[in-house]
N, C-alpha and C positions, 0 to 999 in steps of 0.2 A: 504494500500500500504506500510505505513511504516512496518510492519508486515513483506509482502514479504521481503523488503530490506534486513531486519536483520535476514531473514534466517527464522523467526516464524513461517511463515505461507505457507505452500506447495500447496494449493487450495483455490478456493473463491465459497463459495454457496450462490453463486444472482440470483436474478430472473433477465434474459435477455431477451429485446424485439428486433428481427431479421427483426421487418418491415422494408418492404422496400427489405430486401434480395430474391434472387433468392432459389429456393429451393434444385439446386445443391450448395450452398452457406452456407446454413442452415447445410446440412449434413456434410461440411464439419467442418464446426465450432464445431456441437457435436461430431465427431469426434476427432477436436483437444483436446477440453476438456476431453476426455476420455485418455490423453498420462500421466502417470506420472512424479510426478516433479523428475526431474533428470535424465531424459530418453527422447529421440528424435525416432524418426520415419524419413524418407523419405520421398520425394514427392510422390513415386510409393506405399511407401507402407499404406498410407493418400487413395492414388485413389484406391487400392483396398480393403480399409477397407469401402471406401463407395460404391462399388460393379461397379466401372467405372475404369479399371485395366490400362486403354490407356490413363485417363486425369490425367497425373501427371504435366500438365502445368498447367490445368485448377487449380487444386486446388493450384500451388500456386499466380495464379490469385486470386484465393477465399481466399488464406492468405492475400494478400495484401489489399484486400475490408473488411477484419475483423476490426470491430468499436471498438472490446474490445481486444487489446492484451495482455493485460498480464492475464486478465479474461481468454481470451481463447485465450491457451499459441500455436500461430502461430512461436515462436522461436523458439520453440520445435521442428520444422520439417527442413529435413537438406536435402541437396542434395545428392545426393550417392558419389560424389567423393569428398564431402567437405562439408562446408557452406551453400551456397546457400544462397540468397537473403531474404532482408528483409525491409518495410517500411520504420522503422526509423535508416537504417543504418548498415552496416556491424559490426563494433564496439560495437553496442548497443545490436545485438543481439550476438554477442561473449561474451559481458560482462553479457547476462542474461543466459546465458547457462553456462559459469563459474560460476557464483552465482548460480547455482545446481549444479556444481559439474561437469561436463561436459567439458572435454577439448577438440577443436578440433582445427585441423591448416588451 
């Protein structure tokens, strides 16, 4: 983690265990981890990368059930006309998205 902080480290290759999650949950998560650092996606465009083009709710339902966020970077996805919502905070995830580089109002 100290890694990410200080910029080092753009990805983390762990092994993750999903028990417990749903299987539209799952897809979303690898998903998420396929977004690179310093780059966001949408809600809509999450649901169509997992072949469900109408659940852009759902998946960020499924961001909010993610055990590993910054593993699997649920900051990273934004609303279309902003921000959009996040676990631990609007704040928190404006300040991880600025720490890549990412400016949004």
């Amino acid at each position: 983690m100290r890694e990410y902080f200080s910029s080092k480290r753009q990805d983390f290759d762990v092994q993750l265990s999903y028990e417990g999650a749903t299987k539209f949950q799952q897809q979303v998560w690898n998903a998420l981890s396929k977004i690179p650092y310093g780059e966001v996606r949408t809600y809509a465009e999450v649901a169509i990368a997992v072949r469900r083009p109408k659940a852009a709710r759902a998946v960020g339902n499924a961001n909010h059930a993610n055990p590993f966020p910054l593993v699997v970077p649920c900051h990273r996805v934004v609303a279309s006309n902003g921000l959009g919502g996040y676990g631990g905070g609007e704040d928190v995830k404006r300040y991880l998205l600025q720490l890549e580089g990412i400016a949004l109002s």
